[in-house]
N, C-alpha and C positions, 0 to 999 in steps of 0.2 A: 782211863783211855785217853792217848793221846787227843788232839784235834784234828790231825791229818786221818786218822783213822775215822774219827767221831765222823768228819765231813763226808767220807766215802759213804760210811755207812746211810749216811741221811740220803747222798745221791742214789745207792742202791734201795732204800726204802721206797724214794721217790719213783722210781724208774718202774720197779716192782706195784705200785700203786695204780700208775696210770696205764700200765700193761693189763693188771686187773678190770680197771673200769672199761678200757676198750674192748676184752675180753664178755664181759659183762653186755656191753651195748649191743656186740655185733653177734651174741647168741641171746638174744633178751627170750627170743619163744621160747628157749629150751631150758637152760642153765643155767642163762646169767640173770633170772631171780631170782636165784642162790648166792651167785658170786658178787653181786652189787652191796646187797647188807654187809656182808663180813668187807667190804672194800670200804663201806663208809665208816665202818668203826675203825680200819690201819687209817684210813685218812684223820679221824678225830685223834688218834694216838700220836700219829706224828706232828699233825698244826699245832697242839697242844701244848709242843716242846718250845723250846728258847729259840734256840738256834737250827729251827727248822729252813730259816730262810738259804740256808747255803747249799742246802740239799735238790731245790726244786727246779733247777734245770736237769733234773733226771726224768721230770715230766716231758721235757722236750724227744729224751734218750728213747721212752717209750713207747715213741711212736715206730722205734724202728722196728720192736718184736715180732708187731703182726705181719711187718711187711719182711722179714728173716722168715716166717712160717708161712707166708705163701713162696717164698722161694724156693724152699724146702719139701711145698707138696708140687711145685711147677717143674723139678730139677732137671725131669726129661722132657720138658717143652722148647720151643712152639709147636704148637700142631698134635698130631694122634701117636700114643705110644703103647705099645703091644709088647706083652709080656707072657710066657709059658708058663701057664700053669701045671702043678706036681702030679695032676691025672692026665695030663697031654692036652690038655685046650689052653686057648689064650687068652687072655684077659684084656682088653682096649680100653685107653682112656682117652678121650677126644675132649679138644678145646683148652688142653695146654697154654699158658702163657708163657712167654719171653722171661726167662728167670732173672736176663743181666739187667733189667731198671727196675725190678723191685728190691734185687739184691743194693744195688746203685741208690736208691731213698732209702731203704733202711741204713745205708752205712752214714749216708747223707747227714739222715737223723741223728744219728747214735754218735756221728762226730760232733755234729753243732752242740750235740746238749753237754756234751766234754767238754770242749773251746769253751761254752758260757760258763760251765763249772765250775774252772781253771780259773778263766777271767774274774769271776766274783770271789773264788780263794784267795785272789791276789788282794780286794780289796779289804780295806777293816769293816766290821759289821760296825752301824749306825747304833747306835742307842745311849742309855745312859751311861757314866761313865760307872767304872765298879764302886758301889760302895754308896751310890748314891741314885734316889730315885726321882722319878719324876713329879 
């Protein structure tokens, strides 16, 4: 596998990991004492690796998930939205948020941790040189 590949890949591991643990923190009563163990073993799989360091401004990327999934359940807000239901009532959902600045941080997010991703591809990774250890 290439490196440009290899590096993507890490950033998506990465992004996918800290989507989990926010996932994890912000249903802790329910779910996320499920979803926390299996997040701490991708986190040991991927630190594990070599060149995990190139990958981990996708931690920064996913911060944007959650705030893409509340835009997603906000989409008819601000304010109260009514909907007909298929036996002829309607269904109200009151206290809608403002979709365009959660949409507006997650993009926020999800660029920064690209720019930084970018930025650090550019540079050479630190270490020993091949073939010789420390």
């Amino acid at each position: 596998m290439t490196g440009n590949k290899r590096d993507w890949l890490m950033f998506t591991g990465w992004l996918l990991i800290g989507a989990c643990y926010l996932l994890g923190l912000l249903s802790i009563l329910s779910i996320g004492i499920f979803i926390l163990p299996i997040t701490m073993v991708g986190t040991v799989a991927l630190a594990t690796r070599r060149d995990t360091q190139r990958g981990l401004p996708g931690l920064v990327s996913s911060a944007s998930l959650p705030l893409f999934l509340l835009t997603y359940l906000n989409r008819h807000g601000p304010g109260t939205h009514c909907a007909i239901s298929a036996n002829g009532g309607s269904d109200c959902t009151e206290g809608l948020l403002d979709p365009w600045p959660l949409l507006a941080g997650g993009l926020l997010f999800l660029v920064a941790g690209v720019a930084l991703f970018q930025l650090l591809r550019r540079r050479p990774v630190i270490g020993p040189a091949p073939g010789r250890s420390r």
